[in-house]
N, C-alpha and C positions, 0 to 999 in steps of 0.2 A: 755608593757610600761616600765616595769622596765629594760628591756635587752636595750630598747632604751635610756634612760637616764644612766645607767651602758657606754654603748658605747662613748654617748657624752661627758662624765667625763675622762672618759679613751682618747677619741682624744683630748679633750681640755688639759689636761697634758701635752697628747704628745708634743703638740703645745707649751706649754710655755717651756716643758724640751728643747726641738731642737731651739728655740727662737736664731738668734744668736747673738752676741754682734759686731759691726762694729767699734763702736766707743766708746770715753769715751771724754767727756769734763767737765773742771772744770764751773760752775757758781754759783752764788751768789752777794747778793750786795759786799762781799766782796772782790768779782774778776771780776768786773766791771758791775756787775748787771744780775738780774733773768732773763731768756728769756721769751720773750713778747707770747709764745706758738702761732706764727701767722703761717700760714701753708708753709710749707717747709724750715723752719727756721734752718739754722745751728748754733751750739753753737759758740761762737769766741774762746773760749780757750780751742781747741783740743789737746787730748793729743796725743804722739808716741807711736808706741809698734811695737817689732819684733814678737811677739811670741803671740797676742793676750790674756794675761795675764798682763802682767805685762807693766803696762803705766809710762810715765814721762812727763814732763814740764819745761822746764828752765825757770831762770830769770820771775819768773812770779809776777807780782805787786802787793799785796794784801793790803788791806785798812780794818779797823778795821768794823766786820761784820759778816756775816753769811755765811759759802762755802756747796755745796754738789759738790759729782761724779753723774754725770747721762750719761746713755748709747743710742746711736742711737738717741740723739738729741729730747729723748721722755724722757717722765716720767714713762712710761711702766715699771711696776714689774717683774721681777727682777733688772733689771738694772737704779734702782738710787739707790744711797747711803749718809748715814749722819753717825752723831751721833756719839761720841769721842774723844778725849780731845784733845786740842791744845798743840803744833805742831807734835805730833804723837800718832800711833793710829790704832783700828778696827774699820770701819764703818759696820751697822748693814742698810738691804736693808728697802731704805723709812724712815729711821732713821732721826732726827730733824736735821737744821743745824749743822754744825761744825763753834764753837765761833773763828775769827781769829783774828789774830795780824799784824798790818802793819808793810811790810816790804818787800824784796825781795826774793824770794825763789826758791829754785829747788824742786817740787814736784815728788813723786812715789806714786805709785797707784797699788792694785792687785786685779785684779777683781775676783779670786776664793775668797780669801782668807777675803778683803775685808780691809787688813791692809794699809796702809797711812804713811807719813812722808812729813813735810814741812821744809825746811831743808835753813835755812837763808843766804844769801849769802851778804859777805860785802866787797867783790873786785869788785862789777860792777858799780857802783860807787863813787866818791870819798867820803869822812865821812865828815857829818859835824856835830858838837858839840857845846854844851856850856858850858865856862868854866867860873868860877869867886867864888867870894865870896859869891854871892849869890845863887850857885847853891849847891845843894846835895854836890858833889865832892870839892867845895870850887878852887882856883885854880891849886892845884896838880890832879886833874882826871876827866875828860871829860864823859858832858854827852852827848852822841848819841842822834840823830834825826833819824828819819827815811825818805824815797825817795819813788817813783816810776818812779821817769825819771833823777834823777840827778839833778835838778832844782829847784825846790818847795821841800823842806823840812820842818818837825812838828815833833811836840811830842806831849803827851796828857797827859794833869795832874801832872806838874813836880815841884814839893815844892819849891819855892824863899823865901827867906827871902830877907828884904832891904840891898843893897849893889852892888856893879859894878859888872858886867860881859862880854863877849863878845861870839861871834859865830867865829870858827874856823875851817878851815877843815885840817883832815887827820890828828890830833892829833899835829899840827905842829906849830911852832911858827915866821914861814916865812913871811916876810914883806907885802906881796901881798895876804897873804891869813889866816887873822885875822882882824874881823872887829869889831868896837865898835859903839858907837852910840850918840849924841847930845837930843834924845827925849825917851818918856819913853808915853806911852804902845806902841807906831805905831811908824814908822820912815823907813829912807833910811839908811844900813849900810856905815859907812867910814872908807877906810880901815886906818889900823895899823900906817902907817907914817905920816896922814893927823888928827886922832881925837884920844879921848881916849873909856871909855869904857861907856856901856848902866847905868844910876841907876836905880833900881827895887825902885821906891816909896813906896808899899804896898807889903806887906807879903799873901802869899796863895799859893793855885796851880794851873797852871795854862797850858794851850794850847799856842803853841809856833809855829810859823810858818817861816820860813827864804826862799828868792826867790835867788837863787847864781848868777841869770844873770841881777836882778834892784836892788838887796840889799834890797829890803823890808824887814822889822821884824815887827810880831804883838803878842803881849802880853796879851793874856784875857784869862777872865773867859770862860765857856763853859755853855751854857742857857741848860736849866735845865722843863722841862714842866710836870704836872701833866694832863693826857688825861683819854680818855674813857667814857662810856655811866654814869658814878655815876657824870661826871660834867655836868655845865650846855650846855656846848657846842658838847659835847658826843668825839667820836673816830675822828683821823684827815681823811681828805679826801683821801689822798693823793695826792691832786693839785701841779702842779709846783707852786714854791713859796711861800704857805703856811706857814703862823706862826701858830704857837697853841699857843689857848687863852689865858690858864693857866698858861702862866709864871712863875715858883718861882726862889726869891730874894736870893742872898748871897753874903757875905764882903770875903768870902776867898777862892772862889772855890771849896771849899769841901762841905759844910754843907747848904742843898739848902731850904726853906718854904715858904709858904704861909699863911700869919695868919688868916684870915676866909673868907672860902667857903662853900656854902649852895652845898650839896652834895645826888643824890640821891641813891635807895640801888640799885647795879648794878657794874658790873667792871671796872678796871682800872689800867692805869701802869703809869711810869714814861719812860722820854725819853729826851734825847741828840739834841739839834742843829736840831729840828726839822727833825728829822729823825730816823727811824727804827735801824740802825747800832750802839747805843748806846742805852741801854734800860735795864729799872731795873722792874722784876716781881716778885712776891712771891715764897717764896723757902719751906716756913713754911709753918705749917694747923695747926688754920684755915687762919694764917697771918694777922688777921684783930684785933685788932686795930695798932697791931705790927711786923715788922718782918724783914726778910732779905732780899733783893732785891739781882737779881744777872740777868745775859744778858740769854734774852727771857726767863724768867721765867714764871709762868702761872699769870694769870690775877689777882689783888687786887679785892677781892669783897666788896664793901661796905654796911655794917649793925650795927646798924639802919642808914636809911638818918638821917639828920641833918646837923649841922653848925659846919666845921670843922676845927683848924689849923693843920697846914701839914708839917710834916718834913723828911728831904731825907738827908744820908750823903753818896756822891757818891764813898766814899775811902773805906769804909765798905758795904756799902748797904741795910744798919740800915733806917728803916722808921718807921714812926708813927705818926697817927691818933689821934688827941682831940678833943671829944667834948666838944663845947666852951660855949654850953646850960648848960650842968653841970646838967641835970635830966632824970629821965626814958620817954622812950617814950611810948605813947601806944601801945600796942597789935594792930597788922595788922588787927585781925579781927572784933574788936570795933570801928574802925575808915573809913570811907568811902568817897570821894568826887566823884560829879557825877554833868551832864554829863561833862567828861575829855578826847577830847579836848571839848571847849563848844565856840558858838559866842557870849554872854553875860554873863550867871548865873550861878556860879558853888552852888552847893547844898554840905554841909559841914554838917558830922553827925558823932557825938560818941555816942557807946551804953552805955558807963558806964562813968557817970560825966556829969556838962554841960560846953561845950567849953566857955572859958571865953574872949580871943584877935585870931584874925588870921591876920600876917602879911603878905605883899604880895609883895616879892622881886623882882626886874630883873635880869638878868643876871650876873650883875657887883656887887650883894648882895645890890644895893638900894632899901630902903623899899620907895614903891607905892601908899600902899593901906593900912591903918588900921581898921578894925573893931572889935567893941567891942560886947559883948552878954553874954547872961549867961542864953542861952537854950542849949540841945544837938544836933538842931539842927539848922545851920545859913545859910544866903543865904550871896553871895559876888556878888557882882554886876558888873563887867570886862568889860563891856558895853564900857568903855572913855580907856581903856587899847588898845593899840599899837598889832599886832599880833604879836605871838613869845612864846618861853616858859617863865615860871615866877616859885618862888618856894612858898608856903604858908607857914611860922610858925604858926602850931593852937595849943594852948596852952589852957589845962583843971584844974582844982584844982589841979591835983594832976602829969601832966607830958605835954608833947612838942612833938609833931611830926612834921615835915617836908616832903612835898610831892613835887611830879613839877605835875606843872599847863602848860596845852596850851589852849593859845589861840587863834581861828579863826580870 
């Protein structure tokens, strides 16, 4: 038996050593998205190579996101590759994304070695810029946008203070190709001979988008969501069209919160414009109640639940957690509700104290239900409640804890 299993270890090597590599393409969302693994699926952004080693890709359009190499159109080990810092680099095989930056590139790639370079290219389209008083540069230095088609250009997160500016290309001050604007955050550009320039009303930083062929300009902020199973609405689906519920608010595009959400103990992250491609997790341990966010970091865990205000600044990646109770909670193991989910009666017990109020929020932190007592142990009656989840505040002499509740 052992000569037979010696054998099959020994073929199964053989097999992955001789394995051959046919091909290499880039994907990721941030090279037009993961493939869907349906069968006989070829990747779209195939790479060349003469010598099966060493691969390239011209002109290739990358969008702010996640890239791997993978080989033969499979996930199969040895051949996918991550992990390594932006725009060059060693990927390490099955290694995490690689974090990208929007722009144009000529890509290499070396499949012994496993080293990378994205390598930006800005003569394949023309440039287009913004220049003014209110930009970083002021009007002596342009600031770049970025393309994938020459068309539709952005940038993300770029500090205005109030004051005029305009969108220009090719660094140039030619009558036909500098445009100003009549509206302030959205509009149609005019060019140079016909209008003067855009005013920035309010001061922040902001996402910028310019269309070279309708003149469109849009000026905002970037939505900003607190997800995951510690909210009341857990992880996003990811449905087409999707908002995530948790919304947080901000005057300046930098500094994003929420000022109270009942929170249970469980993970969670922050995320961008409803989507994966922008996303702040924990970089610190144990990160909770504070710490540094940075793109796909590991998951925020939350502890104790409770009722939290929330703060994210997306320039640093500085976060933190308040609680907004301001007392200790009890011990996980003195406190119990049962049955959870229940179709009427939830049963509410602490071993040490008697629960004195138990609040009974919805979703949206509106209180539903209150009951009052002063045993250690109380019933709640959920019988006229709506199905759905719900959170309870139960509060004892001496601390507060907060659980989620479902109801049938």
């Amino acid at each position: 038996m052992k000569k037979i299993t010696l054998l099959m270890i020994c073929l199964t090597t053989m097999f992955v050593a001789n394995a051959q590599l046919n091909s290499v393409a880039i994907v990721g969302d941030g090279a037009g998205g993961w493939p869907a693994n349906t069968p006989g699926e070829v990747d779209a952004k195939q790479m060349s190579t003469t010598d099966g080693v060493h691969w390239t890709y011209d002109n290739l359009g990358v969008t702010t996101g996640s890239i791997k190499f993978r080989g033969n159109n499979a996930w199969a080990l040895p051949y996918n590759w991550g992990g390594g810092p932006w725009p060059s680099g060693t990927t390490t095989v099955d290694g995490p994304g690689i974090t990208s930056v929007q722009g144009v590139y000529d890509v290499t790639f070396n499949s012994n070695t496993g080293e990378y370079s994205f390598i930006v290219q800005t003569g394949v389209y023309p440039v287009m810029a913004l220049i003014g008083e209110a930009t970083p540069g002021g009007w002596d230095a342009d600031t770049d946008m970025t393309t994938l088609d020459g068309i539709t250009y952005s940038i993300v997160g770029v500090p205005l203070t109030p004051g005029q500016l305009k969108f220009r290309q090719d660094h140039s001050w030619t009558a036909t190709t500098n445009w100003g604007g009549d509206n302030w955050p959205t509009g149609t550009g005019i060019v140079d001979e016909q209008g003067g320039a855009i005013d920035v009303a309010i001061a922040g930083s902001y996402n910028v988008t310019f269309n070279r062929n309708t003149l469109a300009y849009n000026f905002y902020f970037p939505t900003i969501a607190y997800v995951g199973d510690a909210t009341p609405t857990g992880w996003p689906t990811g449905a087409q069209g999707e908002v995530d519920a948790q919304q947080m608010t901000t005057t300046d595009g930098v500094n994003y919160s929420i000022s109270s959400i009942v929170l249970s103990s469980a993970n969670s992250k922050f995320r961008a414009e409803n989507a994966w491609a922008r996303q702040w997790g924990g970089t610190t341990n144990p990160g909770f109640p504070t710490g540094v966010g940075a793109q796909s970091g590991n998951d925020i865990f939350v502890n104790p639940a409770s009722t939290y205000s929330v703060a994210l600044n997306i320039a640093t990646g500085d976060y933190s957690f308040t609680d907004i109770l301001g007392v200790n909670t009890l011990a996980a193991p003195s406190f119990k509700v049962y049955p959870n989910p229940t179709e009427n009666i939830w049963n509410f017990s602490a071993s040490t104290g008697n629960i004195k109020t138990i609040q009974i929020a919805d979703v949206t932190g509106k209180i539903v239900m209150t009951v009052t007592s002063d045993n250690q142990n109380t019933n709640v009656d959920g019988s006229q409640l709506s199905t759905g989840v719900y959170f309870a505040k139960v509060s004892t002499e001496t601390a507060v804890n907060t659980i989620k509740l479902i109801k049938n």
